[in-house]
C-alpha positions as CSV (number, residue, x, y, z in Angstrom):
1,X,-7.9,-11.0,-19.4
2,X,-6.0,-10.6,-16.4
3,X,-4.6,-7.7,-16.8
4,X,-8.0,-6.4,-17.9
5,X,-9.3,-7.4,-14.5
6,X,-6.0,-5.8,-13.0
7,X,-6.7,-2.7,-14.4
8,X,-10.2,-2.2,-13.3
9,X,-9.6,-3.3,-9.7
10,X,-7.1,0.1,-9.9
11,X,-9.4,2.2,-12.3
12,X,-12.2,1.8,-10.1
13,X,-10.6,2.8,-6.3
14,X,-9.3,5.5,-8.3
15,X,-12.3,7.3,-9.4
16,X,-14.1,6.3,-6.8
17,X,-16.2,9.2,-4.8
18,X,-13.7,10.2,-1.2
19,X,-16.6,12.1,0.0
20,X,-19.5,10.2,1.0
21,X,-22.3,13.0,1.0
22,X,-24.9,10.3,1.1
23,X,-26.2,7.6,1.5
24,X,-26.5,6.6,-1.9
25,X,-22.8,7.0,-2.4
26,X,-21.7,5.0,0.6
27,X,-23.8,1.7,-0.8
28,X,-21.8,2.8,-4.7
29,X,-18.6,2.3,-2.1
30,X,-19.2,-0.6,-0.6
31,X,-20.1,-2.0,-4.0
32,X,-16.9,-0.7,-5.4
33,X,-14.6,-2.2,-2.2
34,X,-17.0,-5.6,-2.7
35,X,-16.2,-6.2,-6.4
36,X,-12.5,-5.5,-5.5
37,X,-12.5,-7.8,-3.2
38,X,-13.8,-10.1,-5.5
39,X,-11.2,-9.3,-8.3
40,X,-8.3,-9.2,-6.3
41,X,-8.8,-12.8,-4.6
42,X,-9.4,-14.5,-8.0
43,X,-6.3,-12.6,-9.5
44,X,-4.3,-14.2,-5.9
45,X,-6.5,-17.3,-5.9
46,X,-6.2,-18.1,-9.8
47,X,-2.5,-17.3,-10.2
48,X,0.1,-20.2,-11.3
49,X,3.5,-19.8,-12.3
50,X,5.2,-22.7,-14.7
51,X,8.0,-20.4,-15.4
52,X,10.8,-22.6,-13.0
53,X,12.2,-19.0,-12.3
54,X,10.3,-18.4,-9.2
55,X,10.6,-21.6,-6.6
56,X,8.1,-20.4,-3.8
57,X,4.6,-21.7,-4.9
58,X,6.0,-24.8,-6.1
59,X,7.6,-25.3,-2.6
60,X,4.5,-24.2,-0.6
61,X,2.6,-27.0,-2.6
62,X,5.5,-29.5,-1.8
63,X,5.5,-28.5,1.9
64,X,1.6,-29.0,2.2
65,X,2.2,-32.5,0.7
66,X,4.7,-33.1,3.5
67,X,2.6,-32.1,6.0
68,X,-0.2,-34.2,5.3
69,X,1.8,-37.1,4.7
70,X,3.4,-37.0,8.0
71,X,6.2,-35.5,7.3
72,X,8.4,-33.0,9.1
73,X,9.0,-29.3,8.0
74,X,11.5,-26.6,8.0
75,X,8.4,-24.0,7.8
76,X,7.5,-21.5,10.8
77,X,5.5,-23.7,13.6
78,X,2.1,-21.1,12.9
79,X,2.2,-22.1,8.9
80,X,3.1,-25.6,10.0
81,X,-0.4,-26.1,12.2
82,X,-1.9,-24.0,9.6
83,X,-1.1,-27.1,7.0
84,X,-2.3,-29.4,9.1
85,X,-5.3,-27.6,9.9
86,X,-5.8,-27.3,6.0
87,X,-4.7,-31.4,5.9
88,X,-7.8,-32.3,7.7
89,X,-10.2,-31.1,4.9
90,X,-8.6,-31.3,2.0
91,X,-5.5,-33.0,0.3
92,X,-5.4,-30.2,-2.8
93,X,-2.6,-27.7,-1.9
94,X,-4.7,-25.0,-4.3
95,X,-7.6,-25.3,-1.9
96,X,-6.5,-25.1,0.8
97,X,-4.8,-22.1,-0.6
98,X,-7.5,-20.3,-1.9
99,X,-9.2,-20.9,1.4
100,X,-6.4,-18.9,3.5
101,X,-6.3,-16.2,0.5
102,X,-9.8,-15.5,0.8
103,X,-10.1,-15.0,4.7
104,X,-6.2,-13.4,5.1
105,X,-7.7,-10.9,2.2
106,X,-11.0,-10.4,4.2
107,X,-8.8,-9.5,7.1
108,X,-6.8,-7.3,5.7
109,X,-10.1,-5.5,3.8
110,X,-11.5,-5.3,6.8
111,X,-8.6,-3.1,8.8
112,X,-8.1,-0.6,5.2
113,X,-11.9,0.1,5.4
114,X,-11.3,0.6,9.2
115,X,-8.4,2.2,9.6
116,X,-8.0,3.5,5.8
117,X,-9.1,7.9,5.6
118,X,-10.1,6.6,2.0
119,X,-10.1,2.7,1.6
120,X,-10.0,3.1,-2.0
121,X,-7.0,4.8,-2.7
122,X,-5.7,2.1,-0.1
123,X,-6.7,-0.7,-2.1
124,X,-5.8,0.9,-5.4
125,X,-2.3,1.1,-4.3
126,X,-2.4,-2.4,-2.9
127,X,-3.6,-3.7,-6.2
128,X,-0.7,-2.4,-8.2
129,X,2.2,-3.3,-7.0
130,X,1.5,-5.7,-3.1
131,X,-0.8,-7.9,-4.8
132,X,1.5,-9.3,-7.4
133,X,4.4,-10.9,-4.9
134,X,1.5,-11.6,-2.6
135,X,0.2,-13.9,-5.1
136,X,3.1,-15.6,-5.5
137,X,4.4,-16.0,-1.5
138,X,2.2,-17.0,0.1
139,X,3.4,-17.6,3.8
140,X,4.8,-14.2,3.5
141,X,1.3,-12.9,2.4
142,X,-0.2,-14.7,5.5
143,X,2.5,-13.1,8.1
144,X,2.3,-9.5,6.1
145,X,-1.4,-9.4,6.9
146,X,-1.2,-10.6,10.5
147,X,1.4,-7.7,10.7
148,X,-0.4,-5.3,8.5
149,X,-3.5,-5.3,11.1
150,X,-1.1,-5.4,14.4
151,X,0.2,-2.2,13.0
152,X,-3.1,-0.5,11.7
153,X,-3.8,-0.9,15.9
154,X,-0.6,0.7,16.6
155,X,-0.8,3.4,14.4
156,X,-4.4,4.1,14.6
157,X,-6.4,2.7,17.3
158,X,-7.0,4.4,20.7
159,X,-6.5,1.6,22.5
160,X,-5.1,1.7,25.9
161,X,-2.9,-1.0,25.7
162,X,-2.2,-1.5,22.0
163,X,1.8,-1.9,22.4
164,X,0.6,-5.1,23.7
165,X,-1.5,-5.7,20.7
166,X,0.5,-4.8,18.1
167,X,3.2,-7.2,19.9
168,X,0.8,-10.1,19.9
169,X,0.3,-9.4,16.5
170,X,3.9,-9.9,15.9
171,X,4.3,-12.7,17.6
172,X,1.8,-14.6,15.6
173,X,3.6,-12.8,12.3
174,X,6.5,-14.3,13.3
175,X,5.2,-18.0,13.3
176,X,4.4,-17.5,9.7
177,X,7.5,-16.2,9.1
178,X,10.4,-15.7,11.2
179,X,11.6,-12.4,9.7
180,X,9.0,-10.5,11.2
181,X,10.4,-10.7,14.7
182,X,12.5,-7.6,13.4
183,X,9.9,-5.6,13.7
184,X,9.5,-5.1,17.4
185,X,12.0,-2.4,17.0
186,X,8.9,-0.3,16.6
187,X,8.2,-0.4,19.9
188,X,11.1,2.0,20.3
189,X,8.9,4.6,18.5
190,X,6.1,7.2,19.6
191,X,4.2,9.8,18.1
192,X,5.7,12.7,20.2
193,X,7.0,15.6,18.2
194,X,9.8,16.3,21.0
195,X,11.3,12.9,20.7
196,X,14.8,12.4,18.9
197,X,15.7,9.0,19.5
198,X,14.6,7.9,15.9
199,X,16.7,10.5,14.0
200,X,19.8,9.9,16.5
201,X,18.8,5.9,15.9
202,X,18.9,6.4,11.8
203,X,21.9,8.2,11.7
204,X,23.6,5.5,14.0
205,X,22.6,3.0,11.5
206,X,23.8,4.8,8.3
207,X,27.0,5.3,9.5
208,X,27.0,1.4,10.9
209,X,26.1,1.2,7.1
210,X,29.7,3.0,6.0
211,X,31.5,0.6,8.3
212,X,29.9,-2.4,6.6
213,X,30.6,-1.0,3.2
214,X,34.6,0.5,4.0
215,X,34.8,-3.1,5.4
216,X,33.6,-4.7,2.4
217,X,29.8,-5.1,2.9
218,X,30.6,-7.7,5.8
219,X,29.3,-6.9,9.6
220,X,32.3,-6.6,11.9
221,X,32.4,-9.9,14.1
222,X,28.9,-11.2,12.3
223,X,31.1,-14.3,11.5
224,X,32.3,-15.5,15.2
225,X,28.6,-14.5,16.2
226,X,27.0,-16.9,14.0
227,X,29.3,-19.5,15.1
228,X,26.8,-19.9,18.3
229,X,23.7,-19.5,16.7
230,X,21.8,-22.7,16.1
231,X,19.3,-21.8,12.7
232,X,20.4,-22.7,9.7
233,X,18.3,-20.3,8.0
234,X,19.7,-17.3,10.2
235,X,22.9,-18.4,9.6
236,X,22.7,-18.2,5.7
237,X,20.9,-15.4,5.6
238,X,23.4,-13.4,7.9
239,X,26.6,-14.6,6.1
240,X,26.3,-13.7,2.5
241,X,26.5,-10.1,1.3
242,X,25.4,-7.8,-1.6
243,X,27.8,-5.5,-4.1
244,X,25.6,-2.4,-5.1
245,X,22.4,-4.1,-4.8
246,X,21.5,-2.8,-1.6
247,X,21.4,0.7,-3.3
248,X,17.9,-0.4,-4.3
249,X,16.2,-1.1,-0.9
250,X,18.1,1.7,0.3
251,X,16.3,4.5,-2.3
252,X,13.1,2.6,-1.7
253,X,13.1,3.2,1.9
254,X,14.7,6.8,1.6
255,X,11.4,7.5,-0.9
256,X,9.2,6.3,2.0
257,X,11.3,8.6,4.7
258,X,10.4,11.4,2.2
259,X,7.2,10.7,1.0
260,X,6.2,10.8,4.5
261,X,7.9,13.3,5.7
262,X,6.3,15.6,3.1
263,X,3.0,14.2,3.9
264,X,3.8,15.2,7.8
265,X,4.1,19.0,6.5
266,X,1.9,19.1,4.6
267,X,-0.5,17.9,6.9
268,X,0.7,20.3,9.8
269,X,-1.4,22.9,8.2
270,X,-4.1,21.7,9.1
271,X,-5.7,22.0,12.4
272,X,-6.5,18.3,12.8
273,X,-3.6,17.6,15.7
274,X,-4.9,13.9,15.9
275,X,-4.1,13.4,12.3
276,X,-0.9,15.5,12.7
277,X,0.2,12.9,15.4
278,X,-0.3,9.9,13.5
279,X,1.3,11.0,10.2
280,X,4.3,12.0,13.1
281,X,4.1,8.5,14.3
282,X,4.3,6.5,10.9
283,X,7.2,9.6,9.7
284,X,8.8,7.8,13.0
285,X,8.5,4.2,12.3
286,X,10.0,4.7,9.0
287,X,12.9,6.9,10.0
288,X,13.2,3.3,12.3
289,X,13.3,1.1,9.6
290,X,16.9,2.4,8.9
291,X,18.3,0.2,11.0
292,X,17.4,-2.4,8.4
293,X,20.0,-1.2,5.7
294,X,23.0,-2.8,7.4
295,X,20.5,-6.1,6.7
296,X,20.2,-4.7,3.1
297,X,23.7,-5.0,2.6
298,X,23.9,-8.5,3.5
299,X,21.4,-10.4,1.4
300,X,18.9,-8.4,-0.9
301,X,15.7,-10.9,-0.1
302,X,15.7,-8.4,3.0
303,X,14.2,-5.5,1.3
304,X,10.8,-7.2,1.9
305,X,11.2,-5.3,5.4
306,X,10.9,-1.7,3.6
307,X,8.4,-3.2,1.0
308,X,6.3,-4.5,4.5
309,X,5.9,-0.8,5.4
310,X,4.3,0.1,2.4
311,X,0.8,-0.7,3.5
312,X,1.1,1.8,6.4
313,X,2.2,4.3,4.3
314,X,-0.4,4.1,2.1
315,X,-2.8,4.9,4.7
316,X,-0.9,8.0,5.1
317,X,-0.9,8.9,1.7
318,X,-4.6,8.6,2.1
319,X,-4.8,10.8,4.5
320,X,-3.5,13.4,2.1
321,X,-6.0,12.6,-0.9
322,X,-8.9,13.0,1.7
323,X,-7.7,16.1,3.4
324,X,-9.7,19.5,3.1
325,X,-7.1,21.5,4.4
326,X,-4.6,20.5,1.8
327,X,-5.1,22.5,-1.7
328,X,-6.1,20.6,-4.2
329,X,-2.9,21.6,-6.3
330,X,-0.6,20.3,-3.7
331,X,-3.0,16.8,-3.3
332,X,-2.7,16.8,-7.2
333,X,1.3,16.8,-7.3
334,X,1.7,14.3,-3.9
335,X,-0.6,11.7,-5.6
336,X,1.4,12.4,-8.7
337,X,4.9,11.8,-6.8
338,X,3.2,8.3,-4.6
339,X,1.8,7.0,-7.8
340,X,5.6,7.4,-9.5
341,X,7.0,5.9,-6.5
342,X,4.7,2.7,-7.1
343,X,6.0,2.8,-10.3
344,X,9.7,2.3,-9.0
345,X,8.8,-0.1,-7.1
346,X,7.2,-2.3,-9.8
347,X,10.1,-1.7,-12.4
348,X,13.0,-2.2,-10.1
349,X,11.3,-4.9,-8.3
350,X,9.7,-7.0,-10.9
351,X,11.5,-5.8,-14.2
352,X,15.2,-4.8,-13.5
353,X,15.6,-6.9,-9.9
354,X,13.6,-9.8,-10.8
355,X,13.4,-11.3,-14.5
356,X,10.0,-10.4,-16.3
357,X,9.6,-14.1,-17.2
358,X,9.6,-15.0,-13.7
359,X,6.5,-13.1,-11.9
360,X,5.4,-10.6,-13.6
361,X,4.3,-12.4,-16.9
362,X,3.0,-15.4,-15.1
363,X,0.7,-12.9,-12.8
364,X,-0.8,-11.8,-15.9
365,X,-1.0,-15.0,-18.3
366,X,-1.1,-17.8,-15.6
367,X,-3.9,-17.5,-14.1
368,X,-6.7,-20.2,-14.1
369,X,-9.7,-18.2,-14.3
370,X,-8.8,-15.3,-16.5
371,X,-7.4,-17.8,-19.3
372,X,-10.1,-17.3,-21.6
């Protein structure tokens, strides 16, 4: 029944009217986003996975039980007062987990039907592809959403000072999970046409890439670097290293560059110069996220930093779907091209990366309240 529930939660944002031309259709819309909310937390909420092939719920649980039995943990210190937070009302891991889905997912609903040109093709996207791995890590799911907003701000907001936000933002990401401190990078970026630095920046980075790989994928001097670094996490992370695996990450990230890209010039046709500026802007940030391949080529659990900017992109995407001055024949074949992309990602993610038995089957038939 899951999947049943899956596929209505995607049907639904689909087909559902972009152009509200009353008020009629905005209450149909609210509707719409309220029953996916409502889907989409009981497909998180209700998810189990007794497979032994994925490690990351069990030790979530096992961490919680830690925590409220006085014990230290190796966790971020935001997810660690989190737990303990949690620990004063309740001793059941899976409540205390459904709790944090449920408001992290409110969050997150919140900023796509703020930020989003068309929350539903947003959440549509989200539901295929995001919603499965967030099911199953969660600490990454809380971080990712903290970040998710922080860059909404960035990206969209007129605030004065939202550099500062979205760095707040990241701070707190990064007390959920410490790989998100990579992401201040983006404060590098800007959504001025004239500027260069992210293209000479990218091209930096792929040919640091060549060195890594004519050196065989190991960082020059990454080894007598570590020596002084006192994580052990960092430190294991940062000295292993991939064979042709990072290909993957790399052609998912390249598909974003182009994706947006195309979106960028498309969108240039248009007379909407603040739209043009922030499709500019998110172009930017991914042309930045180049400088993670050299991390790609070290350990392959670091492609979650292309599959992070996702979300973003999606609003972009949005932007296209929703845009007047785009012909509907070009809308028709960019949707057709983003939708294949999600595709990629879900069968070199969770088919050909990752085994079947491991997430994706359990998404679908181990979950407590579609097993019926």
């Amino acid at each position: 029944m899951a999947i049943l529930f899956y596929g209505i939660s995607i049907l639904m944002n689909v087909f559902a009217s972009k152009n509200l031309r009353n008020n009629l259709e905005k209450k149909t819309n609210n509707v719409i986003i309220f029953l996916s909310f409502i889907i989409i937390f009981l497909l998180m909420s209700g998810y189990r996975n007794t497979s032994g092939l994925s490690n990351d719920l069990s030790n979530n649980e096992l961490e919680y039980n830690n925590i409220i039995n006085g014990l230290n943990s190796n966790y971020e210190i935001g997810y660690i007062l989190l737990m303990k937070a949690g620990g004063v009302f309740t001793q059941d891991f899976y409540i205390f987990r459904n709790v944090v889905i449920g408001i992290f997912l409110f969050f997150l609903f919140w900023a796509i039907r703020k930020w989003a040109p068309s929350p539903h093709y947003v959440i549509a996207l989200f539901s295929s592809y995001l919603i499965i791995l967030s099911s199953e890590q969660l600490r990454y799911f809380l971080a990712f959403v903290i970040f998710a907003i922080g860059l909404f701000i960035l990206v969209y907001s007129n605030f004065k000072h939202k550099k500062i936000i979205f760095s707040c933002f990241l701070v707190l990401a990064t007390t959920m999970h410490l790989s998100f401190v990579i992401y201040f990078i983006f404060l590098l970026s800007n959504n001025s046409v004239k500027s260069k630095k992210e293209k000479i920046i990218a091209t930096a980075a792929l040919l640091f890439c060549l060195i890594i790989f004519l050196n065989n994928n190991q960082i020059p001097g990454l080894s007598q670097l570590l020596k002084s670094v006192d994580n052990y996490k960092v430190v294991v992370y940062m000295s292993q290293s991939t064979n042709y695996g990072f290909l993957y990450p790399f052609v998912f990230q390249l598909s974003s560059i182009l994706l947006t890209l195309w979106a960028l010039k498309l969108y240039r046709k248009s007379n909407d110069n603040e739209g043009t500026q922030i499709l500019e802007h998110v172009y930017k940030l991914n042309l930045l996220a180049v400088l993670f391949f050299p991390l790609f080529m070290l350990q392959l659990t670091f492609y979650r930093l292309a599959r992070n900017m996702l979300i973003v992109n999606y609003l972009v995407f949005s932007q296209i779907r929703t845009s007047k001055n785009i012909s509907l024949k070009n809308r028709k074949i960019f949707a057709f091209v983003v939708w294949n992309s999600v595709i990629l990602w879900i069968v070199v993610d969770l088919i050909i990366k990752t085994p079947v038995k491991a997430l994706l089957i359990p998404f679908f038939t181990e979950n407590i309240y579609f097993n019926f």
